[in-house]
VOTORPA-577390 format. One record per residue (C-alpha): residue number from 1; x, y, z. Coordinates in pm, whole numbers. Each point is the difference from the previous one (the first is absolute). Layout:
   tornu        x        y        z
     NUM        X        Y        Z
...
//
This chain:
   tornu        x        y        z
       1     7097    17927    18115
       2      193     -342        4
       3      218      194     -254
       4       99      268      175
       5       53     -188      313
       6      224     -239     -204
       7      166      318     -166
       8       83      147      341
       9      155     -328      169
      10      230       11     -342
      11     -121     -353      -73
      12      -42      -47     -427
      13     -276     -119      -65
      14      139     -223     -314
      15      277     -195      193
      16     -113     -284      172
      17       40      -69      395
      18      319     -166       70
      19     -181     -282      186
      20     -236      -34     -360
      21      329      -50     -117
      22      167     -260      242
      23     -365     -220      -10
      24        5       45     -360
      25      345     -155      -53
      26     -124     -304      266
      27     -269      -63     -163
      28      210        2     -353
      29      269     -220      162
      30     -267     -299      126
      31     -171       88     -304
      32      334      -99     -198
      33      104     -254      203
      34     -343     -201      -47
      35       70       25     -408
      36      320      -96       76
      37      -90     -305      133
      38     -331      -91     -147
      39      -21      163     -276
      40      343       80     -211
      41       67     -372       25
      42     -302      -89     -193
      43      114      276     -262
      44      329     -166      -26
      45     -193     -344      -42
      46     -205      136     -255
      47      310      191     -204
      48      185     -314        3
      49     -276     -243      -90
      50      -78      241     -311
      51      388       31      -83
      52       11     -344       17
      53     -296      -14     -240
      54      113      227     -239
      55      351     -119       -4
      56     -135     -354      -74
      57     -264       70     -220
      58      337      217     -190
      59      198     -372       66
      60     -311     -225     -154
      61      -67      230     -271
      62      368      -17      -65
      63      -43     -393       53
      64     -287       14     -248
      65      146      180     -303
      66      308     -246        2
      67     -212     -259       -6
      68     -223      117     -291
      69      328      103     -182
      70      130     -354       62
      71     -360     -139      -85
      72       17      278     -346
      73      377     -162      -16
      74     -179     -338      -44
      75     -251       39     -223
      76      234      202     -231
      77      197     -317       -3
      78     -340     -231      -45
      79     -118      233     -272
      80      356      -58     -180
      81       29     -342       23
      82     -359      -13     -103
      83      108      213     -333
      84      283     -199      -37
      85     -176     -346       43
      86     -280      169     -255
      87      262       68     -254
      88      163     -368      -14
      89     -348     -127       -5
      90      -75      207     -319
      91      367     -135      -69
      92      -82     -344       45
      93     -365       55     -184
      94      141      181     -305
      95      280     -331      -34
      96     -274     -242       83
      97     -166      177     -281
      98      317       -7     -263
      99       22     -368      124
     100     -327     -108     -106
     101      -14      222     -295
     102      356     -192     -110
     103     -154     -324       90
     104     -292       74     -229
     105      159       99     -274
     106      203     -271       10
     107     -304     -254       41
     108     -128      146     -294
     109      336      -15     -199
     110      -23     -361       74
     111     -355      -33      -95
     112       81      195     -332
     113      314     -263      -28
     114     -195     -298       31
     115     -301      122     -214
     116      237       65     -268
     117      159     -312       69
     118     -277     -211      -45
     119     -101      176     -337
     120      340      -54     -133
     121      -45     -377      111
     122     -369       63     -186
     123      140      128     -319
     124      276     -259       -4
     125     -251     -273       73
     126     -240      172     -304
     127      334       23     -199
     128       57     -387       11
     129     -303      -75      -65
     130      -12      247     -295
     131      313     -163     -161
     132     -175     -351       84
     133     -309       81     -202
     134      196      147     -259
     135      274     -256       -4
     136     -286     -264      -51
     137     -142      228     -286
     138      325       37     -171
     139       79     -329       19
     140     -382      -71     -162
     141       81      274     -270
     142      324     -120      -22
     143      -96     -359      -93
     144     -260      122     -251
     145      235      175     -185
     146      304     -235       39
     147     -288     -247     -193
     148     -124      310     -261
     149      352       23      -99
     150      153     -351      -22
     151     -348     -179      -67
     152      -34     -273      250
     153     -109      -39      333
     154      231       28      300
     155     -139     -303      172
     156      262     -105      248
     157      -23      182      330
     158      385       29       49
     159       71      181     -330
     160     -303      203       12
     161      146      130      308
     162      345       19     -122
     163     -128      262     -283
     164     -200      207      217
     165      266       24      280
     166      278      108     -257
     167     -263      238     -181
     168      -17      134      312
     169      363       37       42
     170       42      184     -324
     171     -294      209      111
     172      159       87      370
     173      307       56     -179
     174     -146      248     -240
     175     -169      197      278
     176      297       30      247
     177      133      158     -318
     178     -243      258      -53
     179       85      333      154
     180     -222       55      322
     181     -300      198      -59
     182       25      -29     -378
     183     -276     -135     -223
//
């Protein structure tokens, strides 16, 4: 029945009531008007605190990866000078090494050169005494037959070493003769 009578006053039933309409846009003005004030602001707040956040969390991770590319820049140079100091120190080593080993072997070409020294100054010392004892034995032999051939005794000291130093003369002289090696 509320149709009809609605249908008959030529009222739609779907459009609202102009004063619905007029309270509606009241209540959407205060209702606007208190966000304005109150709330928007806060938004706004809000938005800027978090583009402020963003934009410096953008800055300090900016911040941080040119300081860990300056910190990588560093210990790039460390780790170089590290290799390089490395290398002279295997430098240094290796001529420390060729030092010593020089020193050594010279050490022991002195050792060699005094050992053979000393057995030269051996041998001549064996030498001497060699010719001494055979000098003496010459001499001896030398007298006995120097008295086998003429027939009397050498007696006096001076001649009997007279003979057996020029015997020995003729026999030094005959042996600086002789060829080396031959026999």
């Amino acid at each position: 029945m509320n149709t009809s009578l609605l249908a008959a006053e030529g009222v739609n039933p779907l459009a609202p009531h102009p004063v619905e309409i007029i309270v509606g846009l009241i209540a959407f003005g205060l209702l606007l008007w208190v966000l304005a004030k109150t709330v928007f602001p806060q938004f706004e707040k809000i938005y800027a605190e978090r583009t402020d956040k963003i934009e410096g969390g953008l800055k300090r991770a900016e911040e941080a990866q040119a300081e860990a590319q300056r910190i990588k820049q560093q210990y790039d140079e460390q780790l170089a000078g590290l290799r390089a100091e490395a290398a002279r120190i295997r430098d240094d080593a290796r001529a420390e090494g060729q030092q010593i080993k020089a020193e050594l072997r010279a050490e022991a070409e002195a050792e060699a050169e005094r050992i053979r020294a000393r057995a030269e100054e051996q041998i001549l010392a064996q030498r001497e005494a060699a010719v001494r004892s055979l000098r003496a034995e010459v001499g001896s032999l030398a007298t006995q037959l120097a008295e086998r051939i003429i027939g009397s005794e050498l007696s006096d000291p001076a001649r009997r070493s007279a003979t057996v130093d020029s015997f020995l003369q003729e026999l030094e002289g005959l042996g600086s003769r002789q060829p080396t090696g031959a026999n």
